[in-house]
N, C-alpha and C positions, 0 to 999 in steps of 0.2 A: 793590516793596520792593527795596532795593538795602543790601547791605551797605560799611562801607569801615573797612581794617584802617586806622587814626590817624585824628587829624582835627583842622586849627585849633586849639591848642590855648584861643584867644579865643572861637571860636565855640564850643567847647565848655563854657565857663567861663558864659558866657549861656545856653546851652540848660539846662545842670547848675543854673542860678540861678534858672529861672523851670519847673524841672520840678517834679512834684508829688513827686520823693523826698522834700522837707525837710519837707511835712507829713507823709507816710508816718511817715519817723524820730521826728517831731513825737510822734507820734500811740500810737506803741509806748514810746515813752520813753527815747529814746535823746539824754542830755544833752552827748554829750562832741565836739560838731562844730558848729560856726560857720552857723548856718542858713544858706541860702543861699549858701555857697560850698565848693568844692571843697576835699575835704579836703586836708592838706601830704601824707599818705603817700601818697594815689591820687594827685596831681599830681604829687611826685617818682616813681612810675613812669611816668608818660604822659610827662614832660619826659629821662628817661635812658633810654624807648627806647617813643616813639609807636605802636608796636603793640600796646602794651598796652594802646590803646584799640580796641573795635571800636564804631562807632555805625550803628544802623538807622536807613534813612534811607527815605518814604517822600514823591513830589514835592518833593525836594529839603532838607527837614523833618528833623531828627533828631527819633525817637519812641522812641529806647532808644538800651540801652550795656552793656557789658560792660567791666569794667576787673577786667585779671589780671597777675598777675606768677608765675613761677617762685618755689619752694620750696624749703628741705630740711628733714626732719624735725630734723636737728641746730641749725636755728633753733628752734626750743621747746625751752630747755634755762636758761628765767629760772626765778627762784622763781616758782609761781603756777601753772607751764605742763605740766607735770608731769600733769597729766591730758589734756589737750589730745595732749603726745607720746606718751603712755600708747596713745592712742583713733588714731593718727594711725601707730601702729609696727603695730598689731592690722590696719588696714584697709589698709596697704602691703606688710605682709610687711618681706622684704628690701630692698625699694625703698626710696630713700633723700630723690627727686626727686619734685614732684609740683607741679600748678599751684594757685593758690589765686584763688580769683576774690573780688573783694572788692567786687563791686559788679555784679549785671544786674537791670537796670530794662528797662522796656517804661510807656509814658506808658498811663495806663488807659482812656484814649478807643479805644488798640489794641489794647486786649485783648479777647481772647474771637474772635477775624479767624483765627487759626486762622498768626499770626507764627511761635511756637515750631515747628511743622511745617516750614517753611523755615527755623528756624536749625536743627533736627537733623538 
């Protein structure tokens, strides 16, 4: 297993298209993303700064991923979000900063191998 902080952002775009997250999403109900392809806000953070990507990689294969970008609490301050800041002020305290991961996948053929062990 081999981890790699960025990746192609093309080969990535194919791995993400024929992964089994868009039936996952599918499958829970999650109407508001283009099947099969990479959403515009996880793409605009992998494309303004590629570390926002991490992908597992196992014989050369991506088999997961991790896409994260930095936060601050003073970004949840729409109408709507007010619980969200609410719930997000309680579990920081005084912190201000915090990451927000928007997306870790692991392809379910490699689950259960005992992967998360080596990502923690």
């Amino acid at each position: 297993m081999r981890f790699d902080v960025g990746c192609d952002l093309d080969e990535f775009r194919r791995y993400h298209r024929n992964s089994g997250i868009h039936e996952y999403l599918r499958s829970v109900g999650v109407t508001d993303v283009v099947f099969g392809e990479l959403g515009p806000i996880e793409e605009a953070h992998i494309e303004r700064d590629p570390s926002h990507l991490i992908v597992w990689r196992e014989g050369g294969e991506i088999i997961g991923h991790v896409i994260w970008h930095e936060e601050r609490i003073d970004g949840f301050r729409e109408p709507g979000e007010e619980e969200v800041s609410a719930v997000l002020e309680r579990l920081l305290g005084e912190k201000r900063d915090f990451v927000e991961l928007h997306t870790v996948w692991l392809e379910e053929k490699h689950r259960g191998k005992g992967v998360w062990q080596e990502i923690l």
